[in-house]
N, C-alpha and C positions, 0 to 999 in steps of 0.2 A: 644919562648914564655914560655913552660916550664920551663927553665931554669931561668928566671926571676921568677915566679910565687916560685919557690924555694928559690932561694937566697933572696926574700921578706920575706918569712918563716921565714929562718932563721936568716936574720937580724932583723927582729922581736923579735927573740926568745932571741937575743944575748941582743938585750935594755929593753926585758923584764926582762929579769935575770940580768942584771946591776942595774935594782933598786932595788935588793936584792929578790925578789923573786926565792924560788925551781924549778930545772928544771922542775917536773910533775906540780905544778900546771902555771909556765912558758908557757908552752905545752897549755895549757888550754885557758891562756887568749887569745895566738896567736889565737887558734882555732873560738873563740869568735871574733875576731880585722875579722877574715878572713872569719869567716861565715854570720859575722852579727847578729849571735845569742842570746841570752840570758843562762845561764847555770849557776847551782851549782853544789858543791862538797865540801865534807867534807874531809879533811888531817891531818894527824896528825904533818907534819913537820912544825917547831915550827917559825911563823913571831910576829913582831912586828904589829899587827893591826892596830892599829892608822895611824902610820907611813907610813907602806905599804901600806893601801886603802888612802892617801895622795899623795905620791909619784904616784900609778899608777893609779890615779885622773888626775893626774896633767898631766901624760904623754898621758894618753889618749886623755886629752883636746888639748892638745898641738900639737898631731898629727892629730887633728880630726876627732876619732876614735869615730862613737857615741854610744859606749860605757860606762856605768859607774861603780864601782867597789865597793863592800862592805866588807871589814873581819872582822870576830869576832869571841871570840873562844866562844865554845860551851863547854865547859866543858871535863875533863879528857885526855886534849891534844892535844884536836883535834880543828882544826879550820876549819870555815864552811867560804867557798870566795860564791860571788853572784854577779854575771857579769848584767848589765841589757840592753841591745839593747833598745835603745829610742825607735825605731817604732816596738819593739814587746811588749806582755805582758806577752808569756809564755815563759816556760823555756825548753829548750830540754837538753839532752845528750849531750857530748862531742861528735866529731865525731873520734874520733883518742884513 
């Protein structure tokens, strides 16, 4: 069962980073897909917003993952992502 619970992980990690997302905030979303939770963070590795919070819209819906995704930069290179869990309304930490 382990071993499963892993290899989900990381085939996670591998479609998330497919749709051009950074492995650190890659890492993040899984965390969020697996926690069920809500979370932000702010990055400075450089996405296309639009694009990316489209793409990993899409893919979350697709997996139905009830997750939804927001990027936008904030200013001086840094970009703030915001994950949102349907049935929560806070936001916790990453756990990893």
């Amino acid at each position: 069962m382990a071993g499963e619970t892993k290899k989900g992980m990381y085939e996670l990690l591998a479609e998330v980073m497919a749709l051009g997302a950074p492995r650190s905030d890659a890492e993040l979303v899984v965390d969020a897909i697996m926690t069920q939770r809500s979370a932000s963070w702010i990055n400075n590795e450089t996405v296309e917003c639009a694009a990316m919070t489209e793409k990993l819209n899409k893919y979350l819906s697709e997996n139905s993952h009830q997750i939804s995704a927001k990027i936008g930069e904030v200013g001086m290179g840094k970009f703030i992502w915001e994950l949102k869990a349907a049935h929560r309304e806070e936001y916790f930490p990453p756990t990893f």
